[in-house]
DOKELO-407178 format. One line per field, with one value per atom (N, C-alpha, C): residue number from 1; residue in three letters; atom name; y, x negated, z negated. Coordinates in pm, 1 decimal. Layout:
# DOKELO-407178
seq	[NUM, ...] $
type	[ala, ...] $
atom	[CA, ...] $
yy	[Y, ...] $
xx	[X, ...] $
zz	[Z, ...] $
***
This chain:
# DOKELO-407178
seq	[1, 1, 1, 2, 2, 2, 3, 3, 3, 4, 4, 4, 5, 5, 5, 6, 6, 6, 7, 7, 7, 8, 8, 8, 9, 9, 9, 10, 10, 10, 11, 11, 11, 12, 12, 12, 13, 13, 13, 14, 14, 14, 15, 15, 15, 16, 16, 16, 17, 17, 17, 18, 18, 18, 19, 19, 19, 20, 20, 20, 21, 21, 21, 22, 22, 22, 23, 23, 23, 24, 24, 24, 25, 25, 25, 26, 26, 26, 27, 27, 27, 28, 28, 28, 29, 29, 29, 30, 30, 30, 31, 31, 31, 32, 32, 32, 33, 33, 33, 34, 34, 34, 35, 35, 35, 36, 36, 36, 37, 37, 37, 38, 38, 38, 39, 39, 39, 40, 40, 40, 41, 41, 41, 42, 42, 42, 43, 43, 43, 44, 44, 44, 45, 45, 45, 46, 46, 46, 47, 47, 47, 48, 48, 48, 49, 49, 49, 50, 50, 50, 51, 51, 51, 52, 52, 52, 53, 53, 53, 54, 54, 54, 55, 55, 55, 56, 56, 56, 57, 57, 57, 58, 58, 58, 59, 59, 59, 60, 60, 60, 61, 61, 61, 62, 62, 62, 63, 63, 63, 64, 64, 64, 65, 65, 65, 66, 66, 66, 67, 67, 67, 68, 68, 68, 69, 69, 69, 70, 70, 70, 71, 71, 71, 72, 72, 72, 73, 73, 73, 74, 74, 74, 75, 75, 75, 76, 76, 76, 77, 77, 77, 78, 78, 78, 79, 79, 79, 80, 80, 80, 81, 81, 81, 82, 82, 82, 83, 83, 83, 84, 84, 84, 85, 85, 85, 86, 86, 86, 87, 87, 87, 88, 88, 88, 89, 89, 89, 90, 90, 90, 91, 91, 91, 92, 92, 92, 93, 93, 93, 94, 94, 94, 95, 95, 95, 96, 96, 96, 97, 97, 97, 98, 98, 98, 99, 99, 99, 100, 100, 100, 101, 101, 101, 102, 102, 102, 103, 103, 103, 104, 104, 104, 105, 105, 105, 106, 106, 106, 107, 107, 107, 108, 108, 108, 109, 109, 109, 110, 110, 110, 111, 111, 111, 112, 112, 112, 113, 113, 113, 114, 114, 114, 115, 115, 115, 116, 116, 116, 117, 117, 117, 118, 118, 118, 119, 119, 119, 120, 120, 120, 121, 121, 121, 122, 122, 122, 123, 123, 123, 124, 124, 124, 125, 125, 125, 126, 126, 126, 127, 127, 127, 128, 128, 128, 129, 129, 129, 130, 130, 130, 131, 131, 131, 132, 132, 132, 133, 133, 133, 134, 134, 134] $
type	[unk, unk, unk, unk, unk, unk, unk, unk, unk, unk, unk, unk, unk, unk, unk, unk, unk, unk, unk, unk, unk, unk, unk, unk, unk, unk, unk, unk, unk, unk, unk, unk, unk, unk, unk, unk, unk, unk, unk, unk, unk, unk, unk, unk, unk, unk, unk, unk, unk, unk, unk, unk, unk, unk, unk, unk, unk, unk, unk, unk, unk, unk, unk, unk, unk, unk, unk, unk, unk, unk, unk, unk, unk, unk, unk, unk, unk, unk, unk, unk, unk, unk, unk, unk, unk, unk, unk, unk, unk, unk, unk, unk, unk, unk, unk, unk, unk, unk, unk, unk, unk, unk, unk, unk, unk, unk, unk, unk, unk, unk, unk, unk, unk, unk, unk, unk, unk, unk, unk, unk, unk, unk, unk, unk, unk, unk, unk, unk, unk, unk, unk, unk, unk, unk, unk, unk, unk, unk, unk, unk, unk, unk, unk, unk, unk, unk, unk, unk, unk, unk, unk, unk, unk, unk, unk, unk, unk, unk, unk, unk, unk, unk, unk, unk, unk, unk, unk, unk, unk, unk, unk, unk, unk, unk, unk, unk, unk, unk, unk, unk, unk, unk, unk, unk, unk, unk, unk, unk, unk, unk, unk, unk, unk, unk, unk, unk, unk, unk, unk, unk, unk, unk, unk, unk, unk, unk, unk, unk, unk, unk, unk, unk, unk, unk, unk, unk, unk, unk, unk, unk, unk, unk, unk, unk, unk, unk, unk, unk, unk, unk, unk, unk, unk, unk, unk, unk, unk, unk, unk, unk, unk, unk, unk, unk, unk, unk, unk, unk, unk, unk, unk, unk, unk, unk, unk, unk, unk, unk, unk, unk, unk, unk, unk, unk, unk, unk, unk, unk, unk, unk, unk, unk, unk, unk, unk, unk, unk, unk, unk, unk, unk, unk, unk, unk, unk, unk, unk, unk, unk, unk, unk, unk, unk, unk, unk, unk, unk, unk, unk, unk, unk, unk, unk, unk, unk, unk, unk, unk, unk, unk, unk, unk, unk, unk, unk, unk, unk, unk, unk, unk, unk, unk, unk, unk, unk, unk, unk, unk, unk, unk, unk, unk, unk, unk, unk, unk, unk, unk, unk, unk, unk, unk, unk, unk, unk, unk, unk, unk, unk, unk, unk, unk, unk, unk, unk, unk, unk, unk, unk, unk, unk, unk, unk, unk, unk, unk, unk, unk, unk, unk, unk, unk, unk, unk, unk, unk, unk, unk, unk, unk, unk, unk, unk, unk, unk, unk, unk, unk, unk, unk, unk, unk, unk, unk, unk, unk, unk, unk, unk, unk, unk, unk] $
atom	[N, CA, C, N, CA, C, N, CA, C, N, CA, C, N, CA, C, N, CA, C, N, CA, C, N, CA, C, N, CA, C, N, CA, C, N, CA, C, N, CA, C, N, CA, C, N, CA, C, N, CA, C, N, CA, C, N, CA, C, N, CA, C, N, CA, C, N, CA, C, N, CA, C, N, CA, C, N, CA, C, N, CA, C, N, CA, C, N, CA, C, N, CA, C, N, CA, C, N, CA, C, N, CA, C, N, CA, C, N, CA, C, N, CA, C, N, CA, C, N, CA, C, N, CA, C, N, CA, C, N, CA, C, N, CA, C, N, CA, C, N, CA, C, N, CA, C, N, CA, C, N, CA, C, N, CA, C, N, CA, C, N, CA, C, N, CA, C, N, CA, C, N, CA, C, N, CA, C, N, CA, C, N, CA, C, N, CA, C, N, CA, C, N, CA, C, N, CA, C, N, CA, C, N, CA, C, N, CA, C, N, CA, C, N, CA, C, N, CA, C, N, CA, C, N, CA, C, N, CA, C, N, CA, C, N, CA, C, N, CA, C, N, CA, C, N, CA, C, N, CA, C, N, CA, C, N, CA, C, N, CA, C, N, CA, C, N, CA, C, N, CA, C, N, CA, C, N, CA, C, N, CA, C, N, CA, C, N, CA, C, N, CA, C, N, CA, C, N, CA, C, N, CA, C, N, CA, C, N, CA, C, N, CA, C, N, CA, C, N, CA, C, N, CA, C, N, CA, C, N, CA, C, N, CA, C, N, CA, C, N, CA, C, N, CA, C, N, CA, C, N, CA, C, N, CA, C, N, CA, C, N, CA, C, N, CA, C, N, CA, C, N, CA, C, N, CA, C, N, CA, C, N, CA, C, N, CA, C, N, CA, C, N, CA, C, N, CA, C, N, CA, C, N, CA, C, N, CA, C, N, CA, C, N, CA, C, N, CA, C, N, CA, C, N, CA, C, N, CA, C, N, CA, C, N, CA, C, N, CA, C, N, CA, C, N, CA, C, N, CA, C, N, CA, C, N, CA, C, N, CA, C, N, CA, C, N, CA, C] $
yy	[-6922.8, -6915.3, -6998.1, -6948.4, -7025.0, -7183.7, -7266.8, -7375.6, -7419.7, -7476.3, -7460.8, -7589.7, -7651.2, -7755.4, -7792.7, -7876.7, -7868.3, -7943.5, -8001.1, -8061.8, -7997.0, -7825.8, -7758.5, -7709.7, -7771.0, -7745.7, -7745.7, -7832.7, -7914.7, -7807.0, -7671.6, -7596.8, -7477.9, -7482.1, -7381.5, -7426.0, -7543.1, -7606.9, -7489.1, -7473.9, -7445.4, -7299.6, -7257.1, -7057.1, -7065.7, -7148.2, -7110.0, -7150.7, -7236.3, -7225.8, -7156.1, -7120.9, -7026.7, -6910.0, -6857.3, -6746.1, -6744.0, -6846.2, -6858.8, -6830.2, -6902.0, -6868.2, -6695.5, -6632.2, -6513.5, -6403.6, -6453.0, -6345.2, -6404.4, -6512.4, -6509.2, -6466.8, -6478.2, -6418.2, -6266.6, -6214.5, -6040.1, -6015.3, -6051.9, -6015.3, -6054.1, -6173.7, -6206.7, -6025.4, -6042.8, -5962.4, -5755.0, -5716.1, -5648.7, -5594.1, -5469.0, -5381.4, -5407.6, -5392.3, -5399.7, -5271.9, -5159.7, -5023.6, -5086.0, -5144.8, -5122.3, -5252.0, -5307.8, -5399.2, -5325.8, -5247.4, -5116.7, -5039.4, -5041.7, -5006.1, -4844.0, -4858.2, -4728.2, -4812.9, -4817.2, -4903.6, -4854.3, -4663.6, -4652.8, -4684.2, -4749.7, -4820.5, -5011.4, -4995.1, -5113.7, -5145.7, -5269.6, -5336.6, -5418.9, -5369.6, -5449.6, -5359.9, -5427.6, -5335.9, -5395.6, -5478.6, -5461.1, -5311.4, -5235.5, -5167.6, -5183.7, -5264.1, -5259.8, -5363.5, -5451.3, -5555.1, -5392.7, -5351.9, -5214.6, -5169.7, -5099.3, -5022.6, -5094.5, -5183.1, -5285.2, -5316.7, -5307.4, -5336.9, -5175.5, -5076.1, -4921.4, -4924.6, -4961.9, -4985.7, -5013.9, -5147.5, -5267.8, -5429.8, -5455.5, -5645.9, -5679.4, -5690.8, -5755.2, -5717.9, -5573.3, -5545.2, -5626.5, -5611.7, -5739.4, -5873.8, -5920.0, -6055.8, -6098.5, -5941.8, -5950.3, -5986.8, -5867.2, -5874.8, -5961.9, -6066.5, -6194.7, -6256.9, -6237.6, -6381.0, -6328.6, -6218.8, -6202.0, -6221.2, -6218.8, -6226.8, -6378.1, -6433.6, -6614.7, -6613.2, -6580.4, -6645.3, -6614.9, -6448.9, -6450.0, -6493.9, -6525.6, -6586.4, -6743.5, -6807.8, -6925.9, -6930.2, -6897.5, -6889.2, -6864.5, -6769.4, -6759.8, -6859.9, -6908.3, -7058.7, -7153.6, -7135.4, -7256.8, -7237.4, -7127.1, -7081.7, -7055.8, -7041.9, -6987.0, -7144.9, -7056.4, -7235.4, -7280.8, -7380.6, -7477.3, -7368.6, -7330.8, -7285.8, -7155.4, -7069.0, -6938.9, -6996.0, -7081.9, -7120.6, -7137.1, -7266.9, -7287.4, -7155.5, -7073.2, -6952.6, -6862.6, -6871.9, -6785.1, -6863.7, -7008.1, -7047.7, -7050.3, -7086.5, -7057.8, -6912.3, -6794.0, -6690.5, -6643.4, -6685.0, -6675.8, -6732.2, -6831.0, -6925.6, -6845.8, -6795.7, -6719.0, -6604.5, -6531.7, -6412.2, -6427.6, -6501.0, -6504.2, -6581.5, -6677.0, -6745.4, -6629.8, -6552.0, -6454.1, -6362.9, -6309.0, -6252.4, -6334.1, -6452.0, -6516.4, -6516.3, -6497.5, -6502.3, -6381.2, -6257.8, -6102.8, -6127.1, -6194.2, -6180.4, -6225.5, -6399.6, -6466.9, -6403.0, -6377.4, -6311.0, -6164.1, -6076.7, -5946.4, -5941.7, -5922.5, -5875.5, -5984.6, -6109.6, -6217.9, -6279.2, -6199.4, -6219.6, -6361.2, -6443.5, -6627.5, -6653.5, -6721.7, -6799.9, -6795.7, -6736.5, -6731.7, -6900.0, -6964.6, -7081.7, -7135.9, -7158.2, -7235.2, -7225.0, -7099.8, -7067.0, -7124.5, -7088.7, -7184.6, -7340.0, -7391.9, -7495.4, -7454.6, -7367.6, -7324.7, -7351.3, -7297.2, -7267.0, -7451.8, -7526.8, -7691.8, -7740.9, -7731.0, -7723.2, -7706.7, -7597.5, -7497.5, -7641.1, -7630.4, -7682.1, -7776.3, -7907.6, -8035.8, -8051.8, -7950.2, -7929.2, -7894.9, -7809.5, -7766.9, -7867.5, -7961.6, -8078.5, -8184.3, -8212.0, -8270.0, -8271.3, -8123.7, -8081.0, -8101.1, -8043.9, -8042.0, -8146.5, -8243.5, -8390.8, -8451.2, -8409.3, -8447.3, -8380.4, -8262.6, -8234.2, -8262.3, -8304.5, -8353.7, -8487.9, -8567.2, -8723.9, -8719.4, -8804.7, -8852.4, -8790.8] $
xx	[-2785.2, -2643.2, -2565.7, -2400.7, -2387.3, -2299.8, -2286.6, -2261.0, -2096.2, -2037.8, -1869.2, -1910.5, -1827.7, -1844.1, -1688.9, -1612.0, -1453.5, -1432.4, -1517.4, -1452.1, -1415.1, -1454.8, -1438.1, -1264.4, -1178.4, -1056.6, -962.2, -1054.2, -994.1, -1006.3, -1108.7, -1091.9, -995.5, -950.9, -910.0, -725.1, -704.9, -537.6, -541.5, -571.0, -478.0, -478.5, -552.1, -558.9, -395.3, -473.5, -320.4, -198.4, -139.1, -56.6, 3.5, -79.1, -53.5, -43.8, -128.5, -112.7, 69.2, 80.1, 195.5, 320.7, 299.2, 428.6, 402.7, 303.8, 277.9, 370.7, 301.3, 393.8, 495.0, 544.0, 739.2, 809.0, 787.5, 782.9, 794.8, 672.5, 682.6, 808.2, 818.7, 916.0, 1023.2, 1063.8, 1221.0, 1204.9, 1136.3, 1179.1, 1150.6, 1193.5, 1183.5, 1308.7, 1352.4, 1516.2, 1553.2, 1686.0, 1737.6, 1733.1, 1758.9, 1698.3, 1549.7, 1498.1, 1381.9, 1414.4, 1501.0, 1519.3, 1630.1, 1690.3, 1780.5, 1630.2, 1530.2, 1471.9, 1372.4, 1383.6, 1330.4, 1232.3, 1133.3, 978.1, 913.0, 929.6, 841.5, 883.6, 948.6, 1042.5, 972.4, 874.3, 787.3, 765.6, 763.1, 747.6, 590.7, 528.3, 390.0, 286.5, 169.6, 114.4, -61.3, -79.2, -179.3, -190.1, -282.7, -268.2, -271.7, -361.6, -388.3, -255.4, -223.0, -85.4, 69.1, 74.8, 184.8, 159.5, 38.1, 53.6, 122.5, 52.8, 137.1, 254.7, 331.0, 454.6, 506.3, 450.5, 528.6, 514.1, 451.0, 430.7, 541.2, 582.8, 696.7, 664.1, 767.2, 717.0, 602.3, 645.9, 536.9, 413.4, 386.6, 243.0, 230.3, 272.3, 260.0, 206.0, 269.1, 287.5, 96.3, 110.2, -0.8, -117.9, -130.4, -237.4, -248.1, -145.7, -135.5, -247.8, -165.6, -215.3, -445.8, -435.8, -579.7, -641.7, -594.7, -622.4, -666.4, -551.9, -576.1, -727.9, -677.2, -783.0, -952.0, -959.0, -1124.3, -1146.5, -1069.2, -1109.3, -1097.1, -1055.2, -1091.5, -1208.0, -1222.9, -1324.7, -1469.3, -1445.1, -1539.6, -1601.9, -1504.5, -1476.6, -1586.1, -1530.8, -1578.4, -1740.0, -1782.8, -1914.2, -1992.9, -1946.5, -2049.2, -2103.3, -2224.6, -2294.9, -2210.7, -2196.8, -2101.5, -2064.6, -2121.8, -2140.6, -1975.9, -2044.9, -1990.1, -1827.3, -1837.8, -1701.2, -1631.1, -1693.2, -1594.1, -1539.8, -1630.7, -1569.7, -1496.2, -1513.9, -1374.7, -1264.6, -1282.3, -1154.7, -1050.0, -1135.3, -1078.1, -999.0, -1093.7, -1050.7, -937.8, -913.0, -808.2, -728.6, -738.6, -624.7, -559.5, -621.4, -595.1, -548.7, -596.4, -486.4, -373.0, -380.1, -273.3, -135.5, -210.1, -104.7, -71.5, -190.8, -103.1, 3.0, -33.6, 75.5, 229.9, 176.8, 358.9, 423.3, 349.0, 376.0, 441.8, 355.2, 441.9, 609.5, 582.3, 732.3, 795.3, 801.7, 892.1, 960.0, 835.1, 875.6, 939.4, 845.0, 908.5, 1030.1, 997.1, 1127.9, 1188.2, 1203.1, 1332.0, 1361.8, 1327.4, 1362.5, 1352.0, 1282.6, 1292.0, 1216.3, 1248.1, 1192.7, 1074.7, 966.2, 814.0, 818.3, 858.9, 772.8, 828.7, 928.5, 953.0, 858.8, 857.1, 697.5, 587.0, 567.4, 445.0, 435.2, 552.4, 554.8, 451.1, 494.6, 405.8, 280.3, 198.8, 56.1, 44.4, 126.0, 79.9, 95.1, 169.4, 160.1, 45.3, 45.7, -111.6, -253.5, -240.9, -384.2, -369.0, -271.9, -255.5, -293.7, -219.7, -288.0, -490.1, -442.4, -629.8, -749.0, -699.9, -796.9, -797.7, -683.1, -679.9, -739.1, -714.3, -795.9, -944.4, -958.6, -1160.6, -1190.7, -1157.1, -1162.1, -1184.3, -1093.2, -1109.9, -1227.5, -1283.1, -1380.2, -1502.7, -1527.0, -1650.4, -1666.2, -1555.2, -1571.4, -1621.1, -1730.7, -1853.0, -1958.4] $
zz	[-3384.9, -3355.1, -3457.6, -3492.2, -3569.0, -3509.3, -3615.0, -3544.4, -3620.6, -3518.6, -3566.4, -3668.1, -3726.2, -3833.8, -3840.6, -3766.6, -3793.2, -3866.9, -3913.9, -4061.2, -4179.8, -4157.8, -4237.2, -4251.5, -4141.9, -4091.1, -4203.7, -4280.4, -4416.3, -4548.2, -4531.8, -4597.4, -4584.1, -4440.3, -4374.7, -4395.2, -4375.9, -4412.5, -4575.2, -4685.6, -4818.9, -4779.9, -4777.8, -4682.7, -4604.8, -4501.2, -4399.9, -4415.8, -4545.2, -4582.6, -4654.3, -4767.4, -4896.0, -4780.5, -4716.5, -4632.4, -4537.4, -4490.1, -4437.6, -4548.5, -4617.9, -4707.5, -4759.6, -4839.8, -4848.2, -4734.1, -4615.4, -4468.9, -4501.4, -4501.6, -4469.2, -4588.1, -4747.6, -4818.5, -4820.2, -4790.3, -4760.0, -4647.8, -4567.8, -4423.5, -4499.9, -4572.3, -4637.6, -4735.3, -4814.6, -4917.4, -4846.7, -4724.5, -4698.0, -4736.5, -4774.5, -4775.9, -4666.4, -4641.2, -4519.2, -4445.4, -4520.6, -4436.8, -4328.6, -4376.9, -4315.9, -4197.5, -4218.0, -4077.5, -3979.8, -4044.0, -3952.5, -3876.8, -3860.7, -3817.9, -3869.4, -4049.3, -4098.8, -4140.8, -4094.5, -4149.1, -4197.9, -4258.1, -4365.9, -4473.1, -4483.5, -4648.3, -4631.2, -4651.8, -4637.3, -4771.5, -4776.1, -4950.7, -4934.3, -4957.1, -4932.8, -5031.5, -5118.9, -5164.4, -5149.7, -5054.4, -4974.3, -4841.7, -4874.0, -4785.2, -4652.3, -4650.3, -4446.5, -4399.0, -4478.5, -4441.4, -4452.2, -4536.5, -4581.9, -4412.6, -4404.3, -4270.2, -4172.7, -4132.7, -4040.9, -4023.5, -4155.3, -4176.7, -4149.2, -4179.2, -4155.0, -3995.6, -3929.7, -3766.2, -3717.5, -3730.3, -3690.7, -3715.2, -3715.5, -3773.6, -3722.2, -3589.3, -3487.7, -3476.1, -3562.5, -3563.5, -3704.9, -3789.6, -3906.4, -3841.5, -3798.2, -3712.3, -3680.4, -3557.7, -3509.6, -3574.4, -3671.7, -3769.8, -3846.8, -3905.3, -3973.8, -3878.1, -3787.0, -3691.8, -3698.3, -3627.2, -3644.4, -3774.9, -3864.9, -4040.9, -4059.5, -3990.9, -4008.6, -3944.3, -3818.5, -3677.5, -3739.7, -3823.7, -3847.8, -3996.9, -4085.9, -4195.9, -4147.8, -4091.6, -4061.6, -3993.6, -3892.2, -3771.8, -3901.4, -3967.9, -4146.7, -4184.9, -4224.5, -4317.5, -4261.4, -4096.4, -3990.3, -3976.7, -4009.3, -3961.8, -4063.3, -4184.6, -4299.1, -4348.8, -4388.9, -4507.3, -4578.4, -4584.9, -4696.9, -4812.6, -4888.4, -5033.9, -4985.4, -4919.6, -4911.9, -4822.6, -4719.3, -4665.6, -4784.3, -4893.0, -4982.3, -5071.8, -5078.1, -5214.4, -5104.6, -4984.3, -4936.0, -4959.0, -4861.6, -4860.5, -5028.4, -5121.3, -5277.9, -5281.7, -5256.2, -5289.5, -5214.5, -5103.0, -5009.8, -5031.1, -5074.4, -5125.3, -5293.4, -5389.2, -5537.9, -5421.0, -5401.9, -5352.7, -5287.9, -5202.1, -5120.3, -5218.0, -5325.4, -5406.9, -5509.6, -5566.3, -5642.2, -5582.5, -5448.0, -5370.2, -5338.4, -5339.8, -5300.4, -5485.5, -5594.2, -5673.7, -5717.0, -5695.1, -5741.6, -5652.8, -5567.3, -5468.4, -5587.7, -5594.1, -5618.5, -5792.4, -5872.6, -5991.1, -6026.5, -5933.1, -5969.4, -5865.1, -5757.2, -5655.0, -5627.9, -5638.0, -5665.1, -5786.3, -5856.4, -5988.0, -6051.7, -5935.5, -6011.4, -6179.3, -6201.1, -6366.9, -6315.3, -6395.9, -6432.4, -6449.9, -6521.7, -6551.6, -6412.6, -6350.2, -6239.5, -6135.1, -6134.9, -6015.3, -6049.4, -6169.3, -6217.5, -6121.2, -6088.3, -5977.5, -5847.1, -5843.9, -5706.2, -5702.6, -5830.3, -5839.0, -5898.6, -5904.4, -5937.6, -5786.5, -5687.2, -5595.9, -5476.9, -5478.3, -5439.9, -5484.5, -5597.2, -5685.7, -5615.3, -5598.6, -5546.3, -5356.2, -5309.9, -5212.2, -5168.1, -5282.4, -5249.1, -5295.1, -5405.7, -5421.0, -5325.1, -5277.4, -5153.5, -5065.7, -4996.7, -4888.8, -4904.8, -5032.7, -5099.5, -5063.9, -5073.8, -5106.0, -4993.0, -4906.0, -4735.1, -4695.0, -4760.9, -4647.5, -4739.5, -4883.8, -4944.9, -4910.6, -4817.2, -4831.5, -4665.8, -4681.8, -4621.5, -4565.5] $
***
């Protein structure tokens, strides 16, 4: 059976933030047609997150929320080695995704974002750090 390890919680914090900002991100940068209630005008180019969003928010919402709940619950349960290369890889996608937002469809300064991903990094050594110490 597998065995929870919550110190791994510490891998699971840079995911669920970068992930958090990612969803509020996507939901800000929706058209407004599609908050008049035409939801196949969905801006998302993850597919299974897009569907969700052609559904209604709240199935977005939903599926966020289950998205968090089994890649952590992941994290919490896999051997050391493999928790860490999800939580990384989850953390690079989800930061490249808040990144296509902020550059292409809000048009912000490329290098200013670049803040973000110094951000991100500072967080995620942190966290590493908390869960390699002792």
């Amino acid at each position: 059976m597998f065995k929870l390890n919550t110190k791994k919680l510490w891998l699971c914090l840079p995911f669920f933030l970068v992930f958090l900002c990612d969803a509020s991100i996507t939901l800000y940068g929706q058209p407004s047609a599609y908050w008049a209630g035409n939801y196949s005008l969905a801006n998302e180019v993850f597919p299974a997150f897009n569907w969700a969003l052609q559904q209604h928010p709240m199935v977005f919402v939903a599926q966020s929320l289950v998205w968090v709940a089994v890649f952590s619950l992941l994290i919490l349960v896999l051997p050391n080695f493999l928790s860490e290369v999800t939580a990384f890889a989850l953390v690079q996608g989800h930061t490249w995704g808040v990144m296509t937002w902020l550059v292409y469809q809000l048009q912000l300064n490329y290098y200013l974002c670049l803040l973000y991903f110094l951000v991100i990094a500072v967080v995620l050594v942190y966290c590493f750090r908390r869960w390699m110490k002792d």
